[in-house]
Every structure is written in C-alpha cells, then in structure tokens.
C-alpha positions in Angstrom: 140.2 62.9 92.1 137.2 63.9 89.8 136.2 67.2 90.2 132.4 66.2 91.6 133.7 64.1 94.4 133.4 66.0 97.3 136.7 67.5 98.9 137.7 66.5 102.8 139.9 69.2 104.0 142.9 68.9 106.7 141.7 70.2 110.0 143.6 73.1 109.5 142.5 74.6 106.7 139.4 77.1 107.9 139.9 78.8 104.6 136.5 78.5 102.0 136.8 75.2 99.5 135.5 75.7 96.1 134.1 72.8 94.5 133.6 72.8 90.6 131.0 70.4 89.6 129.2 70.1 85.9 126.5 72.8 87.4 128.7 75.9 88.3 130.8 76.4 91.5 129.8 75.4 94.8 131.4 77.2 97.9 131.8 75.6 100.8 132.4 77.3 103.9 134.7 75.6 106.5 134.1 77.9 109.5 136.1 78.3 113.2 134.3 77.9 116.2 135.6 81.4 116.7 133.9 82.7 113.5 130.6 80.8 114.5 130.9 82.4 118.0 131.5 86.1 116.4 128.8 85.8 113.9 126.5 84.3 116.6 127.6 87.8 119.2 126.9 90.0 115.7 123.4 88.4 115.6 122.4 88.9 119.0 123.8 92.3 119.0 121.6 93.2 116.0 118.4 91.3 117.9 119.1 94.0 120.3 119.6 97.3 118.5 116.2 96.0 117.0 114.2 95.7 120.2 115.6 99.1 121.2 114.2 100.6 117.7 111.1 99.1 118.5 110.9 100.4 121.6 111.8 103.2 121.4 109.3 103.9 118.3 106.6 102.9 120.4 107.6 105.4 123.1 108.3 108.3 120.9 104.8 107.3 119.5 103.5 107.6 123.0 104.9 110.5 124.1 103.4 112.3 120.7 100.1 110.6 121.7 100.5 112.6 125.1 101.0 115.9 123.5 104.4 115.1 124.3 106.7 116.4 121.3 109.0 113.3 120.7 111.0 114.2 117.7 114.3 114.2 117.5 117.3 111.8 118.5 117.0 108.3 120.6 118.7 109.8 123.1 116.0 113.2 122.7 112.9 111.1 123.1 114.3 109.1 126.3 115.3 112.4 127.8 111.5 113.4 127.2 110.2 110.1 128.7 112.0 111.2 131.5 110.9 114.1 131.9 107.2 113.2 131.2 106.9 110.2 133.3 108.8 112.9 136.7 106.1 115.6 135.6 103.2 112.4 135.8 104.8 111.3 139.5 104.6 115.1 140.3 100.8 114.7 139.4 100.7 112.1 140.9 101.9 112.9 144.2 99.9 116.2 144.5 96.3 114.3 144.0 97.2 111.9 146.7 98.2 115.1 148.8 95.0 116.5 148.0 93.5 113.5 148.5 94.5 113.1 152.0 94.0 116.7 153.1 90.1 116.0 152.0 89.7 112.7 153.9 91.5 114.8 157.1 88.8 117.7 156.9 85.7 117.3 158.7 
C-alpha cells in the first residue's frame, strides 16, 4: 500500500494511526464514544468552573463597590455575600417596620 493512501483501521483499533505522506506525519485520531463522551463532560465541566469565576468576580467586585471588603477566598467572598445581603434584609425589614408604625400614627 503506498504510504499516501489513506489507512482504514479494524473497528477495534481506537488506538491513534500515523499516516506518513511526502509532507511530514499526519496523526489521525480514531476516538471511542467513551473518549468523546469524557472529553465532552471535561468541557462542560470547565464551561462551569468559568461562569463561577465570572461570577463570582463580579460579586467580589460588588461587594467592594458596597464598602464591603471582598478579598480573600471563593468561599470568603460568598460567605460575605451572605452576610451582606442578611444585614440588607435586616434594613430592609426595619424601614418597612418604621414604615408601618408611621402610617398607624395619627
């Protein structure tokens, strides 16, 4: 077979092909479906751990917009988010209480 014809491998072979050809090696990668499915789990994973970065950035960002100190670790500035949005309900709740108490006074 000459060496640029291309190369049909069994069904059982999942292992990479090389192909030599006049221009340099060519690899050819004969994948599983299992390898597809674990490469396409490792890509979503990542798309995730990236939209938590983001999001938490933007958060830590807010939080030091608020006066809020938001350095530290992930886990630091969602422990302050907490913490700031409880102390914002607490607010919150104590102008609506104040609130009500003027509309009830004569």
């Amino acid at each position: 077979m000459p060496a640029s014809q291309n190369f049909s491998p069994s069904p059982s072979d999942t292992k990479k092909l090389i192909e030599i050809r006049p221009k340099g090696i060519l690899l050819h990668s004969h994948t599983s479906p299992l390898d597809h499915k674990r490469k396409r789990h490792a890509q979503t994973q990542k798309h995730q751990r990236d939209r938590m970065k983001a999001a938490l950035e933007v958060l830590a960002n807010t939080l030091e917009a608020q006066g809020v100190g938001a350095t530290g670790t992930r886990a630091e500035v969602v422990e302050l988010a907490v913490e700031y949005i409880l102390e914002l309900q607490r607010e919150l709740e104590g102008l609506r209480d104040r609130d009500s108490d003027r509309s009830e006074s004569p």
